[in-house]
C-alpha positions in Angstrom: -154.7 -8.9 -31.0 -153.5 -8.5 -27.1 -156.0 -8.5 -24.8 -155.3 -5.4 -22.5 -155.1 -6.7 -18.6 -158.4 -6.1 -16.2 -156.9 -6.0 -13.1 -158.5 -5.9 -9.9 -156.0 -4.6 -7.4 -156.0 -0.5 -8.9 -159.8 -0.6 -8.9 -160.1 -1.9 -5.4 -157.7 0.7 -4.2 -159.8 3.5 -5.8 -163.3 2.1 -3.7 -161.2 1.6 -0.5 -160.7 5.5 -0.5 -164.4 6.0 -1.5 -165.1 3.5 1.8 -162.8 5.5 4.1 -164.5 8.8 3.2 -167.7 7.0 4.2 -166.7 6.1 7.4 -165.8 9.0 8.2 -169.2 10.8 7.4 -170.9 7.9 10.0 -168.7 9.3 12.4 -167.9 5.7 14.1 -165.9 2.5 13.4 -168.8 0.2 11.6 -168.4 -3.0 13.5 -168.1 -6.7 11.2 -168.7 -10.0 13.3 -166.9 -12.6 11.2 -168.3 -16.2 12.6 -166.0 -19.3 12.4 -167.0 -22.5 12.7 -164.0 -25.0 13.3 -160.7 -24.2 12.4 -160.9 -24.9 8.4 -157.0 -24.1 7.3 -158.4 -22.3 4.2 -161.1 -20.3 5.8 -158.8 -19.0 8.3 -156.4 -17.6 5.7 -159.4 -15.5 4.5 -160.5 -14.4 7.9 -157.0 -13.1 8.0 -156.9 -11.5 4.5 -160.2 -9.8 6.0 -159.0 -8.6 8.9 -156.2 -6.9 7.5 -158.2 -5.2 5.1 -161.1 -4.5 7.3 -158.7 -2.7 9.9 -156.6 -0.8 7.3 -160.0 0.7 6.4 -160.6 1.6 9.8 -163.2 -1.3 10.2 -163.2 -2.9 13.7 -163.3 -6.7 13.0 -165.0 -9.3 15.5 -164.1 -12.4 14.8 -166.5 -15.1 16.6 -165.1 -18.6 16.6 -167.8 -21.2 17.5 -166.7 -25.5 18.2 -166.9 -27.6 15.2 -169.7 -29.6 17.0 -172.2 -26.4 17.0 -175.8 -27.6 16.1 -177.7 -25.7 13.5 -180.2 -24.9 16.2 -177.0 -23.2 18.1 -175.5 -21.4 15.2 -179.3 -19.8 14.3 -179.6 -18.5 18.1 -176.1 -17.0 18.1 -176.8 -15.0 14.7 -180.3 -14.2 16.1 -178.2 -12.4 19.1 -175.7 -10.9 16.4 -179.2 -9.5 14.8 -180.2 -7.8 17.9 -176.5 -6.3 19.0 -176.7 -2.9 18.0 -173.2 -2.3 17.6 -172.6 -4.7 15.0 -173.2 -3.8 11.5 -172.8 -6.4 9.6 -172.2 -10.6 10.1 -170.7 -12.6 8.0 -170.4 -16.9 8.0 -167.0 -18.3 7.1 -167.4 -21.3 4.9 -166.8 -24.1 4.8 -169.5 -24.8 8.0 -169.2 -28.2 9.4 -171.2 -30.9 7.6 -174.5 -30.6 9.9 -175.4 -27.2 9.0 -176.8 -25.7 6.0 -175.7 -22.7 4.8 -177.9 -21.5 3.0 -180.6 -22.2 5.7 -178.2 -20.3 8.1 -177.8 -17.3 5.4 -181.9 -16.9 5.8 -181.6 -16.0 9.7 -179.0 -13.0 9.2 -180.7 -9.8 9.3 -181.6 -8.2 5.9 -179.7 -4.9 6.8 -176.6 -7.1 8.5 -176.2 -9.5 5.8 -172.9 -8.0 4.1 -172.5 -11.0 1.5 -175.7 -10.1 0.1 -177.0 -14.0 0.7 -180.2 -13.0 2.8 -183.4 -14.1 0.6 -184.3 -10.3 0.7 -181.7 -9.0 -0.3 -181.6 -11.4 -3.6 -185.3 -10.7 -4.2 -184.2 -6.9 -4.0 -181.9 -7.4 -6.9 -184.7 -8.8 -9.7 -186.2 -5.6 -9.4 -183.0 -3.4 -9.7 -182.9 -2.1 -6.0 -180.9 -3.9 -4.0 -178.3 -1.6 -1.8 -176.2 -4.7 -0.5 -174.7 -7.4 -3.8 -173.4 -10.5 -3.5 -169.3 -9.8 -2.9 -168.2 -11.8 -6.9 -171.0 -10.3 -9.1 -170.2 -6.8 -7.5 -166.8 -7.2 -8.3 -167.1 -8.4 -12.0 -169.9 -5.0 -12.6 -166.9 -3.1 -11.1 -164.7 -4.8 -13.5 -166.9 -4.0 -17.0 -167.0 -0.7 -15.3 -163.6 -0.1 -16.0 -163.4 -1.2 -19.5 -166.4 1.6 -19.8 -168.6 -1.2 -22.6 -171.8 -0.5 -22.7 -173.6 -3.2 -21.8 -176.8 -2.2 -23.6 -177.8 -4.9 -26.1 -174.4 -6.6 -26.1 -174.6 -10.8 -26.4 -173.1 -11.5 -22.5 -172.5 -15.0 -21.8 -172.1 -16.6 -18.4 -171.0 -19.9 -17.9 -171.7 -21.2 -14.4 -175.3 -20.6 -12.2 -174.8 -20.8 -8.7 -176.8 -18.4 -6.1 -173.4 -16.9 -5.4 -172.6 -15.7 -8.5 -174.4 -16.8 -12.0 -177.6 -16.1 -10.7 -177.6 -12.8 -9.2 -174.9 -11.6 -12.0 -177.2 -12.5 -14.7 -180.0 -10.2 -13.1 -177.4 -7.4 -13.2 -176.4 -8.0 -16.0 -180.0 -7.8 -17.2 -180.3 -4.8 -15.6 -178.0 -2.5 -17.6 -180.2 -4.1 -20.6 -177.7 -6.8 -21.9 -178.6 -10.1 -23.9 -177.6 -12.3 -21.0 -177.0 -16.2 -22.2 -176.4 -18.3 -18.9 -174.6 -21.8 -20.0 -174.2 -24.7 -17.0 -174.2 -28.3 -16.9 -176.8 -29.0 -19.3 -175.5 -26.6 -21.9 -172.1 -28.9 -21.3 -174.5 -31.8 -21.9 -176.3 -31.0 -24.9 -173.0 -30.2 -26.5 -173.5 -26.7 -27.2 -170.9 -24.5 -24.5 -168.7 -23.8 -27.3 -171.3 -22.3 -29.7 -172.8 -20.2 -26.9 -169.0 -19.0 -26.1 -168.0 -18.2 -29.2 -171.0 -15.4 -29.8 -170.2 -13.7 -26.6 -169.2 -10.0 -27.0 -168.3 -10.5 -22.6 -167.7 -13.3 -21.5 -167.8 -14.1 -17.9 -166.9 -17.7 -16.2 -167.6 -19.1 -13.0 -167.2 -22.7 -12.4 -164.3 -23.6 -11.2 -162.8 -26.5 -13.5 -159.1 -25.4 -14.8 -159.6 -24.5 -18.7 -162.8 -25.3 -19.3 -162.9 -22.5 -21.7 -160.9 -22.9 -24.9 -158.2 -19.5 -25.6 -159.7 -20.3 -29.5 -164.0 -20.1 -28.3 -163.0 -16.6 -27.6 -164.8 -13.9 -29.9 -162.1 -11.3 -31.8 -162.6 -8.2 -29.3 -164.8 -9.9 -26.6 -164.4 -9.0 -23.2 -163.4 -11.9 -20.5 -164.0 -12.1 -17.1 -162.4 -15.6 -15.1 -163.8 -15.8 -12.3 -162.1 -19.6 -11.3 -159.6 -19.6 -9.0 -158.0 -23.6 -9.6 -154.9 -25.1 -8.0 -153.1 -26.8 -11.3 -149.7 -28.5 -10.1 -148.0 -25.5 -8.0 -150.1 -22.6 -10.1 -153.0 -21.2 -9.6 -155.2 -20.6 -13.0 -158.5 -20.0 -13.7 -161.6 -21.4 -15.7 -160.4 -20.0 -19.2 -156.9 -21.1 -21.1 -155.4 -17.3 -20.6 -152.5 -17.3 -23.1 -155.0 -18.5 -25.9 -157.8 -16.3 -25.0 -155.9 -13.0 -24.5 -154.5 -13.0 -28.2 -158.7 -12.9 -29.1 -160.0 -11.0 -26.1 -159.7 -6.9 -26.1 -159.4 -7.3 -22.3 -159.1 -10.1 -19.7 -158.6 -10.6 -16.1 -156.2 -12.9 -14.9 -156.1 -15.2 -12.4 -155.2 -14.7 -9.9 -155.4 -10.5 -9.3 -158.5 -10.2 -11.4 -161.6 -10.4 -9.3 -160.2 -11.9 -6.6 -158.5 -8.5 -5.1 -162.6 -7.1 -5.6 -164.5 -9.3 -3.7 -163.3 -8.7 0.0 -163.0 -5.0 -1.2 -167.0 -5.4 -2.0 -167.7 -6.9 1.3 -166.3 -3.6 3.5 -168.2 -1.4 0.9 -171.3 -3.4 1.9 -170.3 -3.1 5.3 -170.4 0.3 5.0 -173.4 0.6 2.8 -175.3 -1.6 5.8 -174.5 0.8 8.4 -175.6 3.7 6.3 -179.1 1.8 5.9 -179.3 1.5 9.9 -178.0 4.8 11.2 
């Protein structure tokens, strides 16, 4: 068996014409303040990735850049004013934030109806009972993705390796939602010695951890479904969280990395954008 490719790049081009209709039923640029704290090298190759999309959409972009040496107190106040501004839309926080301030503390000050990553407490608590309006950007992106391969999710065995708020979590209550078995494997699964035997049932199989072929290509069920969401910097390559080569002569279909989810997720944040200025106007 090949695994036919899930690729993220045609999908995203089919919402970005979906988002541009939108925008033009508002009747106004919606407005995205991007804060920056410092001048991480990485972070400001994605505020640049987002700016070009955001503009190509017809998105004005605001990028904020605060000092390095901001206090917690000072980065709280200057969202607070973002809050208030009634010509922005939405706000997002680059990471990585200096070492003083706490993200997630900081993610719990943006305005429910402002906060595009879908990170505000509010908006998580909206998802475990089915109606939130604004996702989290990666677990968006990966429904988009089994989407497209048109499963139904009803009562099939879903795995996902790897529970962090920004994507295990808040994928598993999606998941949940469209009625799937959701198994959720993480450290202590690693621990106990069992990741492989929870892998190997999984009709989708969806990994988010970050750690370069953690996944074994022969774990992979005949016909199962695998989304890799790792992005990992091996030697000059970058790969993801599942050995592709082995997996895809199991899988049916499989993203690769990278142009898998990654082309989604900035894709998901303008379509929140948007979705956040529908819910204020």
């Amino acid at each position: 068996m090949s695994a036919k490719l899930l690729e993220g790049k045609p999908i995203a081009e089919k919402i970005k014409q979906q988002i541009k209709q939108d925008i033009e039923g508002l009747g106004r640029k919606p407005v995205l303040a991007s804060i920056l704290a410092g001048d991480n090298a990485g972070a400001l190759a994605y505020v640049r990735s987002q700016q070009k999309n955001a503009e190509a959409l017809g998105i004005e972009y605001c990028l904020e850049k605060l000092e390095s040496n901001i206090t917690e107190a000072g980065l709280v106040d200057f969202v607070r004013k973002l809050n208030q501004d009634k010509s922005v839309n939405g706000i997002i926080i680059q990471m990585p934030l200096p070492e003083q301030i706490d993200y997630k503390k900081i993610s719990s000050f943006i305005a429910a109806e402002k906060d595009i990553e879908g990170m505000n407490p509010q908006n998580m608590g909206k998802i475990v009972f089915g109606s939130a309006k604004i996702l989290p950007c990666t677990p968006a992106a990966v429904m988009e993705l089994l989407k497209e391969t048109a499963v139904d999710l009803c009562g099939k065995e879903v795995v996902v390796v790897g529970h962090s708020e920004i994507v295990g979590k808040p994928l598993s209550l999606l998941l949940l939602d469209k009625l799937a078995t959701v198994s959720v494997c993480h450290i202590g699964t690693s621990k106990a010695g069992k990741l492989e035997e929870h892998v190997k049932k999984a009709e989708v199989l969806i990994v988010a951890v970050g750690r370069a072929g953690l996944i074994k290509g022969e774990w992979v069920k005949d016909g199962a479904i695998v989304i890799d969401v790792g992005i990992n910097r091996v030697a000059d390559k970058i790969v993801g969280d599942v050995e592709f080569e082995a997996a895809a002569s199991h899988a049916s279909w499989i993203t690769p990395v990278p142009g898998g989810v990654g082309p989604l997720t900035v894709t998901m944040l303008m379509r929140n954008l948007v979705e956040a200025a529908k819910l204020q106007k």
